[in-house]
N, C-alpha and C positions, 0 to 999 in steps of 0.2 A: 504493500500500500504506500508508502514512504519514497521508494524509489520512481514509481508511479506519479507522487505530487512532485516528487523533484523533477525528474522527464519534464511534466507538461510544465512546472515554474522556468525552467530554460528555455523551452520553446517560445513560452510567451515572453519571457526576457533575454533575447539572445545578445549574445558580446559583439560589447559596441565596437562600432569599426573605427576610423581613424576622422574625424570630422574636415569638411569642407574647411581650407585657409586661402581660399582665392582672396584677390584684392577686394572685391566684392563684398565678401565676407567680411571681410577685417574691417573695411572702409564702414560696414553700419554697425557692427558690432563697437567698435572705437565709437562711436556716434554716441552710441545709445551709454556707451561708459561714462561721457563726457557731461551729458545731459541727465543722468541718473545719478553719477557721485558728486558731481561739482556744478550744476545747475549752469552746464553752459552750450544756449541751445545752437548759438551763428557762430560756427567753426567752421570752416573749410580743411578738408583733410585729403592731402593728396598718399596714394600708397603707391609702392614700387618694390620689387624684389626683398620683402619683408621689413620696409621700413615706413615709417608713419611722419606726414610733417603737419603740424597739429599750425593754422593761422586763424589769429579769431583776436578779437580787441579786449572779448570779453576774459580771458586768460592773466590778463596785467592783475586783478586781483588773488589769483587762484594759486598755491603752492606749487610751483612746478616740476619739483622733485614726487609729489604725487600722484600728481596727475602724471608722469613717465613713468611711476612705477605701476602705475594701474593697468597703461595700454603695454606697457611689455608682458605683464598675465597675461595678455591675450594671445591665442595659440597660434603661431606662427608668428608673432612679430619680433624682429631681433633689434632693431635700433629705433629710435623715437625723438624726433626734432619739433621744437618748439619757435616758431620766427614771431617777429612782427610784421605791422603791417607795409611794412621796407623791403620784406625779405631777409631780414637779417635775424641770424639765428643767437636765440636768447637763454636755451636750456638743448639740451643736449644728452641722452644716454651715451653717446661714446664721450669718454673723459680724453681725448687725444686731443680733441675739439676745443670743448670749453675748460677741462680740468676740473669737472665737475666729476670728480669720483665717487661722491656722495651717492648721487641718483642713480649712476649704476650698478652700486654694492647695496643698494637700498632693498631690503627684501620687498618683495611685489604683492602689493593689496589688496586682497579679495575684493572684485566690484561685481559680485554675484548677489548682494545683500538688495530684495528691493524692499522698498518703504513704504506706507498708507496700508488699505484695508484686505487682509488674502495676502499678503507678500508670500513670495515662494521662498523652501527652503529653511533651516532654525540655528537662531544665533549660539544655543551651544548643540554645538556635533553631538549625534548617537555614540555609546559609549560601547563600544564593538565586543568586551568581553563581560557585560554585565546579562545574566541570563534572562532577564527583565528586564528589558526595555525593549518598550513596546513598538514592533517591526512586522512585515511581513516574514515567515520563514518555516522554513519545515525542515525535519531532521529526522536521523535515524540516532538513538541511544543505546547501547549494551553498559547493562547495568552489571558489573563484575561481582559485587556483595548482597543482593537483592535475592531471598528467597521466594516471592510469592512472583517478581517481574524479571525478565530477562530482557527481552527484545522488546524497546518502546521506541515511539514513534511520538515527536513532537512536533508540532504546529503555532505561531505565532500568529495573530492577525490585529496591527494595531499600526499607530501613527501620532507622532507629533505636531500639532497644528497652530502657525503664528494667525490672532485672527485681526491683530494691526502690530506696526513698526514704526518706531520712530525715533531721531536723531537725539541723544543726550549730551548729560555734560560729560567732559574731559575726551572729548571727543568719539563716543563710543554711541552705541544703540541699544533701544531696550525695546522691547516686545511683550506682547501676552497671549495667552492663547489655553489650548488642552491638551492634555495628553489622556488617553483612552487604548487599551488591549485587551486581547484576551489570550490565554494562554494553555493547551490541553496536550495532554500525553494521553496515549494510546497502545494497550496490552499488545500489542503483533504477535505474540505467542496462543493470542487467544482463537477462537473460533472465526467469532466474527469481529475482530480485532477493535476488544472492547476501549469503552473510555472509560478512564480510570480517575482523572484529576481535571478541572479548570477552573480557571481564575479569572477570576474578573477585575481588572481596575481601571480607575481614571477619575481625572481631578484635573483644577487650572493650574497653567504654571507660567511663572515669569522667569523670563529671562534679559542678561545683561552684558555686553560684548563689548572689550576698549582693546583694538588690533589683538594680540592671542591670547589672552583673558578672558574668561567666560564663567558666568554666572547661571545657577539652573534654582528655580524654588518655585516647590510644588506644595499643594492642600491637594490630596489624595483621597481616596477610599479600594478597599480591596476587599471581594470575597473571594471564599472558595466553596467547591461544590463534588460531592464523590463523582463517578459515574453510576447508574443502577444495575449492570451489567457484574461491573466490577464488584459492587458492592453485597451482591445476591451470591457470586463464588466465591467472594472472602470471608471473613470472619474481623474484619477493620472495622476500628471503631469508628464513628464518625465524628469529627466536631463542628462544631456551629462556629466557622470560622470566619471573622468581619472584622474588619476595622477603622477608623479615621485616621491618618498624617499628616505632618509634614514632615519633605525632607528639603534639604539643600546640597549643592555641587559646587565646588570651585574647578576649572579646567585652565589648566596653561600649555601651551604649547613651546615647550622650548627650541626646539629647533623643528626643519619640515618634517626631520623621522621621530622626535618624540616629543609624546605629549603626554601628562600629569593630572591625576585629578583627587579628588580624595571630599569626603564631607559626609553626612548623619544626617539620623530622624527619628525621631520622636512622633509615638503611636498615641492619641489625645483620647480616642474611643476605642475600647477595645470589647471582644468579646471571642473567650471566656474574659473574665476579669481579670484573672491573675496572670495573664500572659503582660511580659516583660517590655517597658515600651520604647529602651533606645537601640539604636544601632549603629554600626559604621562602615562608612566603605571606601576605599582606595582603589589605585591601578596607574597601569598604566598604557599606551598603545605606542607599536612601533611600525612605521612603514619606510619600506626601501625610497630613497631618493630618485632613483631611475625608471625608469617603466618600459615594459617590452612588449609586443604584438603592437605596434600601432599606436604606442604611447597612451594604450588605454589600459592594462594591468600594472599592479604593482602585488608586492608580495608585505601583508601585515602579521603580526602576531600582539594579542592583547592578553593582557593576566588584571584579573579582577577578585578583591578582597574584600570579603563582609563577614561582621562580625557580631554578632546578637548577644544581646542582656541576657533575651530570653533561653540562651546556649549556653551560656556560660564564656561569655565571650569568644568562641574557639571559632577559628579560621573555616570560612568557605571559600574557596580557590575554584576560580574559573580560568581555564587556559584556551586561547582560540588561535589558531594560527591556516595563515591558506594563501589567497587569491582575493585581489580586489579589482573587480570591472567598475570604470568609471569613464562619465565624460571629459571631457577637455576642456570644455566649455560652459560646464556642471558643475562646480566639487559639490553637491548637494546630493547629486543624486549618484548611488554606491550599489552594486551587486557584490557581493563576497559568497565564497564558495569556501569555507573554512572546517576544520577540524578540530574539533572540543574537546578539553580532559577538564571532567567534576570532578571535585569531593569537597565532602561536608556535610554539615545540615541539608536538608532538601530543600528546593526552593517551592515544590510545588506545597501549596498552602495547606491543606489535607495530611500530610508528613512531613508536619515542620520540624518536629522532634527524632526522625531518625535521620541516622547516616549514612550517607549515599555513595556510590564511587561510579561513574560512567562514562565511558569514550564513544566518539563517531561523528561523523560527517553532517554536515549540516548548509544550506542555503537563507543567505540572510539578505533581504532587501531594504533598501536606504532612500526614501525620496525626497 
């Protein structure tokens, strides 16, 4: 069944190919940069053999070291000229030129952020090795220490949604919005490869971005729910599993291959009562700087740490490593095709008190 939802999630998301960089391309893509990060709409922009000369009056007030480093993100462009309205050249990506080394060791500024009501995409990144967060994804699990489950089968279906954006202080952005999933595993050793566990959650979250800085804070709620399949062949007990949160994230990105996070939350409603209501989590993600097939893969590996009151604080370790499809033209939007090693507590809500050990492949979607 597993392998089946994986087939047809490939087919219907196949690997992206290497996107259009004609002048064309670049010439409205630069446009639409120009007028989306820096509000500047009467530019003239000639392109030629992957270089961009940016004339426009409106530019005298604008950072120019920014505005160069926003159109060299953009995919095929190698050099970046800024003139007046003389002709004469005022900024410059090659420092041969003006001696402006600045602009061209300037790391290059996501201008994929849009602003007002529905923007696409979310100011902090999905957290690639946390088994919860809420994504599209289906997987295969073999559970090594599990007497009643061997071969399961999980399924993700959720999304982070900004439902406005807008410019802050210290130069950065803030956003609000929901996040909402669900999350079920599935017996494959059974008959008729019952369900055993899902979860339900979602709640609003704000978010806060100043360049690679990122802020995540949510008010949550989660249940959980047996399967009746599962429940009619077992002898599990069941609990009335619910609760209220919050949590909060901090995210830094130190360099383009690693990045940092760590932060807690606190359970305000609980049920049963006496479940324990802080926790914590750390991590971190690493991706190759290079990309191959097309400059559309890269290879990542994430490790994710959470820690429970209600456990007695002792480590759950997620480990993810594989393949990341992405666009060019994108960073929002991620296919990863990755390989997972658990242990620890369980994370599905139903077993939150045993200890779990499982490896296997898995398909995780990012839009």
């Amino acid at each position: 069944m597993i392998f089946k939802a994986l087939a047809i999630l490939l087919l219907c998301f196949p690997m992206p190919l290497r996107a259009a960089t004609s002048d064309d391309f670049i010439r409205g893509y630069a446009s639409a940069v120009l007028e989306r990060e820096f509000r500047i709409k009467n530019s003239t922009l000639n392109v030629s053999d992957e270089a961009v000369r940016v004339t426009s009056g409106d530019l005298s007030g604008a950072d120019h070291d920014k505005v160069i480093a926003a159109l060299l993100s953009i995919q095929g462009v190698k050099k970046v000229e800024i003139v007046d309205s003389r002709g004469v050249v005022v900024a410059s990506s090659a420092p041969q030129e003006l001696g402006t080394q600045r602009a061209s060791r300037q790391k290059p500024v996501k201008s994929d952020y849009e602003l007002g009501f529905l923007p696409a995409g979310n100011l902090f990144e999905p957290l690639i090795g946390d088994p919860r967060w809420p994504r599209f994804s289906a997987g295969y699990q073999y559970f090594s220490q599990d007497r009643e489950v061997r071969s399961v089968g999980a399924v993700g279906f959720g999304e982070t949604i900004a439902f406005y954006r807008k410019r802050g202080p210290f130069g950065g952005l803030w956003e609000l919005g929901f996040q909402g999933g669900l999350f079920s595993i599935f017996d494959l050793s059974a008959p008729s490869s019952d369900l055993i566990n899902s979860d339900f959650v979602g709640g609003l979250q704000a978010s806060y971005r100043v360049n690679d800085a990122s802020a995540f804070f949510r008010i949550f709620h989660q249940s959980s729910h047996l399967g009746d399949e599962f429940l009619l062949r077992n002898r599990t007990d069941r609990v009335n599993l619910s609760y209220e949160g919050v949590d909060l994230k901090l995210s830094y990105r130190l360099f383009d291959w690693l990045r940092l996070y760590g932060g807690g939350s606190y359970l305000f409603h609980r049920e049963p009562s006496n479940l324990k209501p802080w926790a914590t989590q750390g991590g971190m993600e690493l991706q190759t700087p290079w990309k191959f097939w097309g400059d559309s893969t890269r290879l990542v590996t994430a490790v994710d740490l959470q820690n429970r009151e209600e456990n007695r604080w002792s480590t759950e370790i997620s480990i993810r490593s594989g393949l990341q499809f992405e666009r060019p033209q994108s960073f929002m939007r991620k296919i990863r095709l990755l390989f997972e090693y658990y242990k620890g507590h369980s994370p599905d809500g139903q077993f939150f008190d045993r200890k779990i050990e499982y490896f296997g492949p898995g398909l995780h979607l990012d839009f």
